[in-house]
C-alpha positions in Angstrom: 122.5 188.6 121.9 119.9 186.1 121.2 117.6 184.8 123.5 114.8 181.6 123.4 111.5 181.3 124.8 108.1 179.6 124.7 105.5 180.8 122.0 103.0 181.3 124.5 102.0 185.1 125.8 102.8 184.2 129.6 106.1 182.9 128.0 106.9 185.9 125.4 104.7 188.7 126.3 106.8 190.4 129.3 110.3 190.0 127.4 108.6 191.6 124.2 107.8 194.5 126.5 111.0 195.2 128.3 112.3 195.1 124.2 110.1 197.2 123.5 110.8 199.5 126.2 114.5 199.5 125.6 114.2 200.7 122.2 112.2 203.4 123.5 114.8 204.6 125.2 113.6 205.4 128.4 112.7 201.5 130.2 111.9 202.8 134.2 113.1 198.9 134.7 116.4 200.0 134.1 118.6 199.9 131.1 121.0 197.1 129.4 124.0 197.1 128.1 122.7 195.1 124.8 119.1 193.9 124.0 118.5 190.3 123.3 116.6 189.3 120.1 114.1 187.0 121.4 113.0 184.0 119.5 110.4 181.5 120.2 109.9 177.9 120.3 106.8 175.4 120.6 105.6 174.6 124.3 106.7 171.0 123.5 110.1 172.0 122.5 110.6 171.9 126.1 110.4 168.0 126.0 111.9 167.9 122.2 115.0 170.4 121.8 118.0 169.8 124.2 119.3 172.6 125.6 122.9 171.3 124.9 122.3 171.8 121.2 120.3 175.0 121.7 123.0 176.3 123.5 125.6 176.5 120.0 122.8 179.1 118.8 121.2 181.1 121.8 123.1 183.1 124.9 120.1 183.1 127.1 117.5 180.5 127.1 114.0 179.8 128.6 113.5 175.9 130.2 112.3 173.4 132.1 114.0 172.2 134.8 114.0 168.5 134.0 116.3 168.8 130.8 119.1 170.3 133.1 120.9 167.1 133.7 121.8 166.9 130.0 122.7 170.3 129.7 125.1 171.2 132.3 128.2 171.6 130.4 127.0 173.7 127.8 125.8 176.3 130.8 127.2 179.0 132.6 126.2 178.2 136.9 124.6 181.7 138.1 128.0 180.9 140.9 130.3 182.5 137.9 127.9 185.7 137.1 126.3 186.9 140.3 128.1 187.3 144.2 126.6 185.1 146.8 125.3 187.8 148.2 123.2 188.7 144.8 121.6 185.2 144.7 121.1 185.2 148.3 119.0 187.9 148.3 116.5 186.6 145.5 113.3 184.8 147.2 111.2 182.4 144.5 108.0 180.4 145.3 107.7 177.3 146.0 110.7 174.9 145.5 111.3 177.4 142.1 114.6 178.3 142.7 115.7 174.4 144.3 114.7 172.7 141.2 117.8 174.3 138.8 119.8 173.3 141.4 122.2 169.9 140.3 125.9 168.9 141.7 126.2 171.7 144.1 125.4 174.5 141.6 122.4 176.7 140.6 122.4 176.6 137.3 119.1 178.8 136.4 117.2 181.4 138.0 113.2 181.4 138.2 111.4 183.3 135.6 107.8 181.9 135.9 106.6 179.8 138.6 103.8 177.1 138.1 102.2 173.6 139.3 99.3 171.3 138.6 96.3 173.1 140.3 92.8 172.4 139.6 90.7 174.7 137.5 86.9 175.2 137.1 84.4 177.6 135.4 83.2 180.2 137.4 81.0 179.1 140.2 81.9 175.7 139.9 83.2 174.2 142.9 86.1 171.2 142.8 86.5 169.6 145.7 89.7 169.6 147.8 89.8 165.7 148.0 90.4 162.7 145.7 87.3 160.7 146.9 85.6 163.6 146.6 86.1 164.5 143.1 85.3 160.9 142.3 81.7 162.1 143.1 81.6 164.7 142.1 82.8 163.9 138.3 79.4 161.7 138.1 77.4 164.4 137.8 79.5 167.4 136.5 81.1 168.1 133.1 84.8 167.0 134.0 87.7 166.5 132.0 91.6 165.2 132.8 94.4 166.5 131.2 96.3 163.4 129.6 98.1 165.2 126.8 102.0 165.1 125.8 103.7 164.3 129.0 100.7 164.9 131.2 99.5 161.9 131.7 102.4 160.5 133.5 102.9 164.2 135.6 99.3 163.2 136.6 99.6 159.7 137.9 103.0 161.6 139.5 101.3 164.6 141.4 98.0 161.6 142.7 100.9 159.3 143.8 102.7 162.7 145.5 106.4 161.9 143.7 106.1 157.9 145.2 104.7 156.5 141.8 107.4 153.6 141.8 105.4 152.4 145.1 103.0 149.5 144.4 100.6 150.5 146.4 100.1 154.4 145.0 100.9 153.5 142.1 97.8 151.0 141.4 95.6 153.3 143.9 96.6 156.1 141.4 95.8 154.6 138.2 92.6 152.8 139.0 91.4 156.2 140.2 92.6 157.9 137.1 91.1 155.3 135.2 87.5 156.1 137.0 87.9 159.6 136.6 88.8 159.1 132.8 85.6 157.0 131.9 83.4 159.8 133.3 85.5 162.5 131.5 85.1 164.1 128.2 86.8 161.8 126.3 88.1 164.6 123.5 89.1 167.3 125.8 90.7 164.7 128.2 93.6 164.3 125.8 94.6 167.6 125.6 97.6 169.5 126.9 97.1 172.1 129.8 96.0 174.8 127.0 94.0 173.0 125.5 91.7 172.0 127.9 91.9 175.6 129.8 90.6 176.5 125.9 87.8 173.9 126.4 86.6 175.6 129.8 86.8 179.0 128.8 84.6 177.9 125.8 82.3 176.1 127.9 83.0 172.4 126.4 83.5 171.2 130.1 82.9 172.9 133.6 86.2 171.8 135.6 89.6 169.9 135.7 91.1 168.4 138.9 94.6 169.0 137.8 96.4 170.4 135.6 99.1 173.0 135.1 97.4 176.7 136.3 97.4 179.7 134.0 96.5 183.2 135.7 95.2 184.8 132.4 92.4 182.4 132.2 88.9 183.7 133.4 88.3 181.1 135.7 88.4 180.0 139.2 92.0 177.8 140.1 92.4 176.1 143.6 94.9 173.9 145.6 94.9 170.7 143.5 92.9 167.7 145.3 94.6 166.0 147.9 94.2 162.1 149.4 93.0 162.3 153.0 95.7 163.6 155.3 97.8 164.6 152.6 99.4 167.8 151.2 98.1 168.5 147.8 99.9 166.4 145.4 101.4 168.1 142.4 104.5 168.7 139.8 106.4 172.1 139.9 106.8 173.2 136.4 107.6 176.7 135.6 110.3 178.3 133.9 113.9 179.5 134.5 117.1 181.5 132.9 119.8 179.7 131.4 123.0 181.0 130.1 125.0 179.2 127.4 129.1 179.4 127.7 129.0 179.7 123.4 130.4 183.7 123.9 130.1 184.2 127.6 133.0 186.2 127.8 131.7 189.2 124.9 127.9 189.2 127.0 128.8 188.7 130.1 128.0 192.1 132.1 124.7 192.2 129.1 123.7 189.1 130.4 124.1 189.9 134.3 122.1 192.8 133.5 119.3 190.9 132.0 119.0 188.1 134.3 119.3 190.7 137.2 116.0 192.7 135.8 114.0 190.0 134.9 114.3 188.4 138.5 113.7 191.9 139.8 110.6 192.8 142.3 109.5 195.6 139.6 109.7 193.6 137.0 108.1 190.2 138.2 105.3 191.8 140.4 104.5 194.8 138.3 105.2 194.2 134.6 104.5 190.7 134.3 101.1 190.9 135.7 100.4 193.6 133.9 100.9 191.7 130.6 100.2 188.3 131.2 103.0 186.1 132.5 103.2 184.1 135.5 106.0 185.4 138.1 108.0 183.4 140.0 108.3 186.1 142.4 107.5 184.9 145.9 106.2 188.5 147.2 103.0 188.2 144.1 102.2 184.2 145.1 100.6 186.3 148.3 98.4 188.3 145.9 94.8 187.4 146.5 93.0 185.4 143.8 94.7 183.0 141.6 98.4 183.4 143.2 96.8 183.0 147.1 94.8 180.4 146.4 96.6 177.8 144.7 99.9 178.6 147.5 99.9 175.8 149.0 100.2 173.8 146.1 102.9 175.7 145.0 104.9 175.3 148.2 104.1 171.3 148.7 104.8 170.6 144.4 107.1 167.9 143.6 110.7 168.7 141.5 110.9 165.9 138.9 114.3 164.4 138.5 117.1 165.9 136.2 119.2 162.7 135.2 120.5 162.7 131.5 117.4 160.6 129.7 114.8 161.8 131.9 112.7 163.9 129.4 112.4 160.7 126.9 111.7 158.7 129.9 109.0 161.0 130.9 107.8 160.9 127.4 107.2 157.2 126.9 105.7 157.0 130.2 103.1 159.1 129.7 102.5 157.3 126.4 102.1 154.0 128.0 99.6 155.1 131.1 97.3 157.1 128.6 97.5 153.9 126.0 96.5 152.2 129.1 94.0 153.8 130.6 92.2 154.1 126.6 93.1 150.8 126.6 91.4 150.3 130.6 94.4 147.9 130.9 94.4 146.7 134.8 95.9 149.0 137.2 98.2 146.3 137.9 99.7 145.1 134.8 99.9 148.7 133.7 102.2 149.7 136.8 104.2 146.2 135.9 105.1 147.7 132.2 105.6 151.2 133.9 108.1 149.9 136.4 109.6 147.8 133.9 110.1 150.7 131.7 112.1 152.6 134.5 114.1 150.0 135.8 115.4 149.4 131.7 119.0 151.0 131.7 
């Protein structure tokens, strides 16, 4: 079988291990009928490959949940490989599991669970509010994170899912746009590695939001919030597909695979013990990292999953980081944004 994922460690790392322990003949994860060749793919392939076409080459896939909408007919629902009972019994955190759910079926099952979170050096503190970061980016060594899509999951999590309302829309962009001018302006327009890269190095000392990482040595917390508000943020993580190209030859291989990977042994004790990012919702009650960015986790937004979506979310996070670079008004930038969503 062949499999996909993300050429990151937190996205290859555990699969590379269970291989590796399968051809050592003796896994204490439990065996498989048939080990999957795992291949690997850019973090932006997420936004670039759809999984429809992947599907005519790989049998189990690693994804985002905002290309399912595209993808459904080329997938296998988890309804036609597990008993209700099976999938019943599987907890997730968050809104994991909800989000690779589309027309009544669950069409993925959580692999790694993340959300925008802030993040700071060491000693650093970031403060739990909007207003408050504000202030506290006048004097300390900030960055954003404005890169790829991220700029419009940004003005997303600050506007907490409502960003085609006038009001939080324009309160979220004028304050990005403040937070931008007293931001390192190189570091700012970097994707969520990038800038973790730039903190860990010491370029910048914290970031208010952006997507968490647990093998990073620093300090992550619930992502800012407005005033009487939940934290705002956008659930990302990963999740198991499985392509109908030869589901009838793999099907128990695959079962067994998807049933170990979502396992409690697997996701709370071999993928912290080599660097990924369980979705598990038994290790999001682990002190440290998992603890305290929880409530974030439960309160994260799901993006939607309509056909289009991922090129939509593509060019609008092209137009508000133009805009801010540009320090277009708040108001005439939400006018081309809305525009750009109400075009068929």
């Amino acid at each position: 079988m062949r499999g996909l994922t993300w050429d990151h460690p937190r996205g290859y790392a555990p699969l590379d291990e269970l291989t590796r322990l399968d051809r050592a003949g003796a896994n204490p994860y439990g065996q498989v009928p048939e080990p999957i060749v795992w291949d690997r793919q850019p973090l932006e392939g997420f936004e670039s490959e759809p999984i429809a076409r992947l599907c005519e080459t790989y049998d189990v896939m690693v994804i985002d949940h905002p290309g399912l909408g595209a993808a459904t007919g080329a997938l296998v629902p988890m309804e036609e490989l597990f008993e209700p009972e099976e999938l019943a019994g599987l907890r997730f955190a968050g809104r994991s599991l909800e989000s690779y759910h589309l027309d009544g079926r669950q069409w993925a099952l959580p692999l790694d669970a993340a959300t925008q979170v802030a993040a700071a050096r060491p000693g650093v503190h970031v403060p739990s509010s909007w207003p408050e970061v504000r202030e506290a980016a006048v004097s300390g060594r900030m960055a954003l994170c404005l890169g790829g899509p991220h700029a419009f999951l940004m003005f997303c999590a600050v506007t907490c899912g409502d960003f085609l309302d006038e009001e939080a829309g324009e309160r979220a962009l004028e304050l990005m746009a403040e937070l931008l001018a007293l931001a390192d302006p190189e570091v700012s327009l970097l994707n969520p590695i990038g800038v973790l890269d730039a903190m860990a190095a010491g370029r910048v000392d914290f970031c208010p939001l952006l997507y968490g990482y647990v093998t990073y040595p620093l300090a992550f917390t619930d992502a800012p919030a407005w005033p009487g508000r939940a934290p705002g943020s956008v659930l990302g993580g990963t999740g198991l597909v499985v392509s109908r190209r030869r589901i009838d030859s793999v099907r128990d291989a695959v079962r067994a695979h998807l049933l170990r990977l979502t396992s409690q042994p697997v996701q709370a004790e071999l993928f912290p013990a080599v660097g990924g990012q369980p979705a598990a919702r038994s290790v999001w009650d682990t002190p440290g990292f998992y603890r305290d960015t929880l409530a974030t986790m439960e309160a994260a937004w799901v993006r939607p999953r309509f056909p289009g979506y991922i090129a939509l979310q593509e060019r609008s996070s092209a137009l508000i980081r133009e805009g801010l670079l540009a320090r277009a008004p708040a108001r005439d930038l939400l006018k081309t944004l809305h525009e750009e969503w109400r075009t068929p």
